[in-house]
N, C-alpha and C positions, 0 to 999 in steps of 0.2 A: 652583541656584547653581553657576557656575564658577568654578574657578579657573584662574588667568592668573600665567602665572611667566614670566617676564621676565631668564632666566639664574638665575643666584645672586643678584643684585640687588634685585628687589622683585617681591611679590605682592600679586595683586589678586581682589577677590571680586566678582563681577558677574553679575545675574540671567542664566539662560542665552538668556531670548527676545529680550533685550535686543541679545545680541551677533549673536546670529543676523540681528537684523532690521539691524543695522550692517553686516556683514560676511561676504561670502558664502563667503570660504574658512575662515574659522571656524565659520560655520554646519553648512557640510560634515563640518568635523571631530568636531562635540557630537552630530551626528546619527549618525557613523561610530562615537562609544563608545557612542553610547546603544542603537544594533543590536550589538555587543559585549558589551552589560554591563559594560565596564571604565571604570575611575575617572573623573571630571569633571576632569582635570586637561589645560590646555594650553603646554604648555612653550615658548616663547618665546626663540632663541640664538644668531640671527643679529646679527653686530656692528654690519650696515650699520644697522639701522632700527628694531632690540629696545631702546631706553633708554629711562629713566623716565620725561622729558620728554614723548615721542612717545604711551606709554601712559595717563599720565594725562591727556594730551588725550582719548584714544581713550575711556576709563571715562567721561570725560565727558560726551562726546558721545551717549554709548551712552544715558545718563541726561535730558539736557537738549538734544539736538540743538545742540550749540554747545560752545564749548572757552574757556578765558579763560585768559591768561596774567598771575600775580600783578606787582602792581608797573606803573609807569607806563608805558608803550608808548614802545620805541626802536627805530631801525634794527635793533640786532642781532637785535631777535624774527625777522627771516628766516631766522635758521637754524632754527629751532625751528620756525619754518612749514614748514620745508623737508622738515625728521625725520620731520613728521607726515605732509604728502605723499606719502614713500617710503613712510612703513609702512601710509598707506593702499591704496597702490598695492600692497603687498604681499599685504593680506590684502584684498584686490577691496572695499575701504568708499569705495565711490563716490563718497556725499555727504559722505562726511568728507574724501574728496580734494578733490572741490570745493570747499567748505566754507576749505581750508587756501591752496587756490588765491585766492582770493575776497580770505582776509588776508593773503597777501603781497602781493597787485596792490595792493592798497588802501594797504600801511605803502612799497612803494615810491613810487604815484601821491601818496599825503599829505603824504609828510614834505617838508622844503624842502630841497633837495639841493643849489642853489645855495650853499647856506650850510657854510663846511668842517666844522664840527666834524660835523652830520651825516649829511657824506659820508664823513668821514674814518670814523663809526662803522659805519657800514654797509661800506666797505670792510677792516674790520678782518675781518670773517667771508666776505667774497664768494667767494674763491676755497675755503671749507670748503663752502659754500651748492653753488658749482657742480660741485664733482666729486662732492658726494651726487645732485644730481638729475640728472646725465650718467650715473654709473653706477647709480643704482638706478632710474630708467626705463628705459622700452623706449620707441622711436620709430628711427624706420627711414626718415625722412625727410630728417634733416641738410640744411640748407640749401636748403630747400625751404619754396615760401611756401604756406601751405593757400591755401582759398579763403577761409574762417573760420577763427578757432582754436577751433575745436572743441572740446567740454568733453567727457565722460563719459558717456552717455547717462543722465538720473536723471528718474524720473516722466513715462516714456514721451515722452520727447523724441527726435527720431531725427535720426543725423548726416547729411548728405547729399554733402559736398563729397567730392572722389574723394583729395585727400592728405588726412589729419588728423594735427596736428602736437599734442606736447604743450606744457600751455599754459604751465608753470613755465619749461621750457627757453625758448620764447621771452620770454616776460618775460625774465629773465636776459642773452639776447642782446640785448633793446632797450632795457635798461635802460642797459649798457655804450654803444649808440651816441647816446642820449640825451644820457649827460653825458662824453662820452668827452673833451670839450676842459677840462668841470673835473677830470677825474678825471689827464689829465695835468698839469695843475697842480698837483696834490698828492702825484701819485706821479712817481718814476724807472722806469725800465726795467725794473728787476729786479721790480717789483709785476707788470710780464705775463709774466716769463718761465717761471711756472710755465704759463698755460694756454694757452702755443703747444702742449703735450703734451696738451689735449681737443683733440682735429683738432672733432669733432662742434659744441664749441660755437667755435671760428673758423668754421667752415662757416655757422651761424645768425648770429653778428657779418657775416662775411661779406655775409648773404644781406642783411642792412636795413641795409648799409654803401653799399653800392651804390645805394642808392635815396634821394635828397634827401628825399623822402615822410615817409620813416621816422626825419627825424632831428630831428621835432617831440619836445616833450614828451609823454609817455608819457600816454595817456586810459583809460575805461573804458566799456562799454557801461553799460544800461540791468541787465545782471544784476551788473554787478561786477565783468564777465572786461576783459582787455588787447584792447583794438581794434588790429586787424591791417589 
């Protein structure tokens, strides 16, 4: 058994093989005390992606391969899909990235966004949504269209296309040019003038602004990822 600390905050107790088989940079680290001999503890204290939210997904997952959010399913769960994403990307849990990826395409592609009240709810978190997965990814692409959006590589799947973009950030930017003619409806000017300061995600808006193509409503493949 490990333990999982999560700042001062909250602790968690989780079989070690469990997390291991989740999570490759924690794997690394139970394997690094256990050739130590020192204590089973993993301390957990970064602010971007350590909350409680994020980890009880993770425990979960670790347990049932899957995460459930109490209470009835609203736009705002994207932030909290969003948490999980970073912190999966943090500690390399691949299918839980994906996994997280999968329900936010889906709470965006689902809900009826034509309709204000839940655009207006979802817009109440977007720009928390996007400066977590602009700064806690990595992608070196900005404004570049892969060839597929590429997912993770999970159960010996291999990427092939030469850019691979990540999949959260584009969601995010195609989501904006999807509904960008309700979204000025409902909002003034000052709702964008914080994310002229992500150059990264203007560059992805940018990139499916430009393309009539791209300003269909939002689809999903046959796994559940954002058709590009």
């Amino acid at each position: 058994m490990i333990t999982l600390k999560v700042g001062t905050i909250k602790t968690y107790y989780v079989h070690s093989k469990l997390i291991s088989s989740a999570s490759a940079v924690l794997d690394r680290q139970i394997k690094s005390q256990m050739k130590e001999g020192s204590t089973k503890t993993i301390v957990m204290d970064d602010d971007l992606t350590d909350e409680p939210i994020a980890f009880d997904s993770f425990t979960q997952f670790c347990y049932l391969g899957d995460y459930v959010n109490l209470g009835p399913k609203t736009p705002t769960d994207l932030l909290s899909h969003a948490r999980i994403y970073v912190l999966a990307e943090k500690i390399e849990a691949l299918e839980l990235k994906n996994l997280a990826l999968r329900k936010a395409t889906a709470l965006c592609v689902g809900m009826e966004y034509e309709e204000a009240t839940a655009l207006e709810s979802l817009l109440s978190v977007f720009f928390d949504v996007v400066s977590l997965i602009y700064d806690g990814t990595y992608d070196v692409h900005a404004g570049k269209m892969p060839s597929n959006c590429a997912m993770p590589v999970v159960d010996g799947d291999s990427a092939t296309t030469k850019i691979t973009r990540d999949g959260f950030r584009l969601l995010l930017a195609k989501f904006v040019v999807c509904y960008a003619d309700r979204i000025q409806e409902l909002k003034d000017d000052q709702f964008f003038a914080p994310f002229q300061e992500l150059t990264e995600y203007a560059e992805d808006i940018e990139m499916f602004a430009r393309d009539h193509n791209y300003w269909d409503k939002l689809s999903v493949d046959y796994k559940g990822y954002l058709e590009v």
